[in-house]
C-alpha positions in Angstrom: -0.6 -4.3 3.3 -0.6 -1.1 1.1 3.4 -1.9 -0.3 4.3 -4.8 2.3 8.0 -3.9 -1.9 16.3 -6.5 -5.9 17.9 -8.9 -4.2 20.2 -10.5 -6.6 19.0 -13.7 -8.4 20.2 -17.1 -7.2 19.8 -20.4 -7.3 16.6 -21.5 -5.6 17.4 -25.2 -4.2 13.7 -24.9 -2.0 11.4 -25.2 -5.1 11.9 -27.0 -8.5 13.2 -24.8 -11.4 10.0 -23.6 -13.6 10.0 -23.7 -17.4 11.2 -20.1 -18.8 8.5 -19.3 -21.0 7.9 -15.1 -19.3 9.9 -12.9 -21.4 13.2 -11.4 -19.6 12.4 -8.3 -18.2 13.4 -5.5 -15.9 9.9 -3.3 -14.3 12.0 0.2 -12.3 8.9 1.4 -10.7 8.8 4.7 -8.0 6.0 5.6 -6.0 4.5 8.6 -3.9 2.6 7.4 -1.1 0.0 10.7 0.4 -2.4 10.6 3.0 -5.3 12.8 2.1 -3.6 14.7 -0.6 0.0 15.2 1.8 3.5 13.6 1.1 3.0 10.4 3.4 6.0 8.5 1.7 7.9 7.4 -1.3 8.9 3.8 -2.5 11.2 2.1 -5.3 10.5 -0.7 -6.5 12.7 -3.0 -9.0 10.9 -6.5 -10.5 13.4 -8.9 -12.2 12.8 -11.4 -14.4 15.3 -13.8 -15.9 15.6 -17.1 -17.1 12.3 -18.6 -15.0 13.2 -16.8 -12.1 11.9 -13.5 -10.6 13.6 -11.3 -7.9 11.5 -8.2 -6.3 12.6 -5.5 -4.1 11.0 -2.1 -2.6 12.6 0.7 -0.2 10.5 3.4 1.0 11.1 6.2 3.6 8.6 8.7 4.8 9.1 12.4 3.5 8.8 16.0 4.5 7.4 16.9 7.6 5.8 13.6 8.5 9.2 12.4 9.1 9.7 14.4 12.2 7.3 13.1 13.8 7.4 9.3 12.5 10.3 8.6 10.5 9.9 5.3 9.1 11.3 3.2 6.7 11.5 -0.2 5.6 13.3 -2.8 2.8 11.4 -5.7 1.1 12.8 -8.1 -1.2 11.5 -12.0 -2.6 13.0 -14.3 -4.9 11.2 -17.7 -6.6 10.4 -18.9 -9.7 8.3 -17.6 -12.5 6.1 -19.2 -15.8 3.4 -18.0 -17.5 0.5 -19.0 -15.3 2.0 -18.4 -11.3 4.4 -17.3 -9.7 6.2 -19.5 -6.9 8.2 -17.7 -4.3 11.3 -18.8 -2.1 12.4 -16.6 0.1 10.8 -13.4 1.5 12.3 -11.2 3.9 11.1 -7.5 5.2 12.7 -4.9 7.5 10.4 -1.9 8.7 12.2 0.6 11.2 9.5 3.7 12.7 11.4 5.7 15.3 12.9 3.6 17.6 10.4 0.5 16.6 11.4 -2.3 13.9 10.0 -5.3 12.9 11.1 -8.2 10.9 10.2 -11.3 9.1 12.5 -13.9 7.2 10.6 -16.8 5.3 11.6 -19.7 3.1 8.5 -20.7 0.9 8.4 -24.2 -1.0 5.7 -25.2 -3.6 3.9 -22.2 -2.3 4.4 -24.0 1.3 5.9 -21.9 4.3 8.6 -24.0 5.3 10.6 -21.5 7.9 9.5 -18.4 9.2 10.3 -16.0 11.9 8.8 -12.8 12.7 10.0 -9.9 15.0 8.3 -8.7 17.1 6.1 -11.7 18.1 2.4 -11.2 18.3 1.3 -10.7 22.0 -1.2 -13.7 24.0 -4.6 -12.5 23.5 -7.8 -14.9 23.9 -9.6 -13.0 20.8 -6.6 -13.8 18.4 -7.5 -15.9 15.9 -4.5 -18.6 15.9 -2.9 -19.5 12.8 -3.0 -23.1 11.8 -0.3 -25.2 10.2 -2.6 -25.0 6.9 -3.0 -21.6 7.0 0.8 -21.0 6.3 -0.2 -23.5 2.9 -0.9 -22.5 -0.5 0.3 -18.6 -0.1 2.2 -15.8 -1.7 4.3 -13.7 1.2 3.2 -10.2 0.1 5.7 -8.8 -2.1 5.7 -11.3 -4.7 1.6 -10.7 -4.4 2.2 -7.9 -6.5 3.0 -9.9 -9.6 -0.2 -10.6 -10.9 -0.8 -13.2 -14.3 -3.1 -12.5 -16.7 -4.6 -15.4 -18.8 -4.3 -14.9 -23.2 -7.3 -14.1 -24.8 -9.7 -11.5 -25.5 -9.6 -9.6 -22.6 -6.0 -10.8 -21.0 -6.3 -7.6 -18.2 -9.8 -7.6 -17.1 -8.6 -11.7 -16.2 -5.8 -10.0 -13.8 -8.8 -9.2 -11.0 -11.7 -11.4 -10.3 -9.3 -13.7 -8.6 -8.7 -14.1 -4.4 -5.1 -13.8 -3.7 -4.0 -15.9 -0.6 -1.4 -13.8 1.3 0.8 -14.9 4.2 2.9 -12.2 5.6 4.7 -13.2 8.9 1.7 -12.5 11.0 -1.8 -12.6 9.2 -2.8 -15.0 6.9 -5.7 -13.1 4.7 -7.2 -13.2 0.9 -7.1 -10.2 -1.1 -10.4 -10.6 -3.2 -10.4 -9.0 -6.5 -12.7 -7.8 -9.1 -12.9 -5.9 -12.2 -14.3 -3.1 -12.2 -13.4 -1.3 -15.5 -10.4 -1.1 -17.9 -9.2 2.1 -18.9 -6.9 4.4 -21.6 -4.5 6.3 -19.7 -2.2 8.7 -22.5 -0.5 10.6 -19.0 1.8 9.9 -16.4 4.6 7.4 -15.9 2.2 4.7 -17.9 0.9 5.1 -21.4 -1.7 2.4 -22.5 -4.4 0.1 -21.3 -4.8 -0.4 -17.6 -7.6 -2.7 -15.5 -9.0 -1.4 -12.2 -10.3 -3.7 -9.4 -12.1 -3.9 -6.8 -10.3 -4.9 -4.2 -11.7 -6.6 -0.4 -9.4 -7.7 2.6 -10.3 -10.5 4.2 -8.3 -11.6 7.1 -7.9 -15.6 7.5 -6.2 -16.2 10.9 -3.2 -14.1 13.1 -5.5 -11.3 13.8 -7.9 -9.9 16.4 -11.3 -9.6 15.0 -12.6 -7.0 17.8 -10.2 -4.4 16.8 -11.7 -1.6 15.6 -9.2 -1.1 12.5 -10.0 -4.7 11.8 -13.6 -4.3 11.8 -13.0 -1.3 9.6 -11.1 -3.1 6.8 -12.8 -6.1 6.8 -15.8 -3.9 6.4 -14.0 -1.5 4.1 -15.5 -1.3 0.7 -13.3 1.9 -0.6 -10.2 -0.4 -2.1 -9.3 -0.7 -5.6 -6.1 -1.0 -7.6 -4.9 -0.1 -10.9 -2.9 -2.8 -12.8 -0.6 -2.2 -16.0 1.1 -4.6 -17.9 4.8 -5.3 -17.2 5.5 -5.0 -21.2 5.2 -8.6 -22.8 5.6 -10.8 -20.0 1.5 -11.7 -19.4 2.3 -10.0 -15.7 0.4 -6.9 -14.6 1.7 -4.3 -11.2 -0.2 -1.9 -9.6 0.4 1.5 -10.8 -2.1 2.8 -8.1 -3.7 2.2 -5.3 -6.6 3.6 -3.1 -7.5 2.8 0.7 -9.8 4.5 2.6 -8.8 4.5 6.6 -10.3 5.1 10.3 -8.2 8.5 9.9 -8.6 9.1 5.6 -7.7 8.0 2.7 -4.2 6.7 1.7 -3.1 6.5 -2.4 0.0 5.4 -3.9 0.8 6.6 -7.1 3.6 5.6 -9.5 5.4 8.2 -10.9 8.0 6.5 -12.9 7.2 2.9 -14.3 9.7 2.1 -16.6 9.9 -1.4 -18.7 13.0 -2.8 -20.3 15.6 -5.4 -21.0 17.4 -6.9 -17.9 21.0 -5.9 -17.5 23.3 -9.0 -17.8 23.7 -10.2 -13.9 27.3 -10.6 -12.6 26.9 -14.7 -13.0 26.7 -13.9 -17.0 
């Protein structure tokens, strides 16, 4: 959930093309992920948007001493179409390795419709699951491309990137996340210089999980969640630049470190 984060672009045949009216940018993002204050993980990530169409990608790998003892690392990328009001993904795919464990899922989206999806390992019969329904895998984002979030012009274009419910579909689960704003500030240090919006942030799990587990209980419960969002230079699009979980075992934040904007590179088809 915390970074469930370039392929190359392509052309999308599974949606229709989207009006190119989001400037062309390139968003090179890096991340420390810590677990009560300790080196947890770190994460890349590289957003790509060009002509209507957006491609997103994240690696991570645990770090230091935590990868002895659970060395874990995983690649994320999504592709779809882009305009100034929503995003539209196409394909999603995800491979997480921890020790001798890995886990994968392979979607093709349409109109924000899952159309094919496969996910490794499958979930295990149990009568408390809640099943997911052939509408639950409608009208979603796959996780990745979640992180691209549109803000709406006027006055106060950031505070409108929370108080929104973001319907996530990510293999397994089909959850919300539910946002709200909680205050903008004026960061002058770090890797982003500027105005930033912090939300509120509640997970809220739709079908595909097991509501008697006690790490469910805990997040659905879980009231310690926010996220700060910065704006991807002129494009109307916010990413999170941090975010804060409180656990069963502590509290997890990811920090960027670098966040750099700029001008796409011309791809190979140019």
């Amino acid at each position: 959930m915390i970074l469930s984060l370039l392929a190359t672009l392509a052309t999308i045949d599974a949606v229709d093309a989207a009006p190119a009216d989001v400037h062309d940018v390139e968003l090179r993002a890096k991340f420390r992920i810590s677990f009560l204050g300790f080196d947890l993980a770190r994460a890349n990530l590289i957003a790509k948007v060009e002509h209507g169409l957006y491609a997103l990608r994240v690696g991570y790998k645990t770090t230091g001493l935590v990868k002895v003892f659970a060395a874990a690392t995983g690649d994320v990328s999504a592709t779809g179409v882009i305009d100034s009001a929503r995003i539209m993904p196409a394909e999603f795919h995800e491979v997480t390795k921890e020790n001798s464990h890995e886990a994968k899922v392979d979607m093709t989206i349409a109109q924000s419709n899952v159309i094919e999806s496969q996910a490794i390992p499958e979930v295990s019969p149990d009568p408390d699951r809640v099943a997911v329904r052939p509408e639950d895998r409608r009208g979603i984002l796959d996780p990745l491309s979640a992180v691209l979030i549109p803000t709406v012009k006027g006055k106060e274009p950031l505070g409108s990137a929370c108080n929104r419910t973001i319907p996530v579909f990510d293999g397994w689960v089909r959850f919300n996340i539910v946002m709200t704003l909680k205050e903008t500030q004026t960061l002058d240090k770090g890797p982003f210089k500027g105005e930033a919006v912090v939300c509120s942030v509640r997970w809220v799990p739709i079908a595909g999980y097991i509501p008697t587990r006690s790490g469910t209980k805990f997040m659905m419960n879980n009231k310690d969640l926010d996220v700060t969002l910065a704006p991807i230079g002129d494009t109307g699009y916010v990413a999170p630049i941090h975010i804060g979980v409180q656990t069963l075992h502590g509290h997890v934040d990811v920090d960027a470190t670098d966040f750099i904007v700029a001008k796409p590179e011309p791809s190979a088809a140019n």
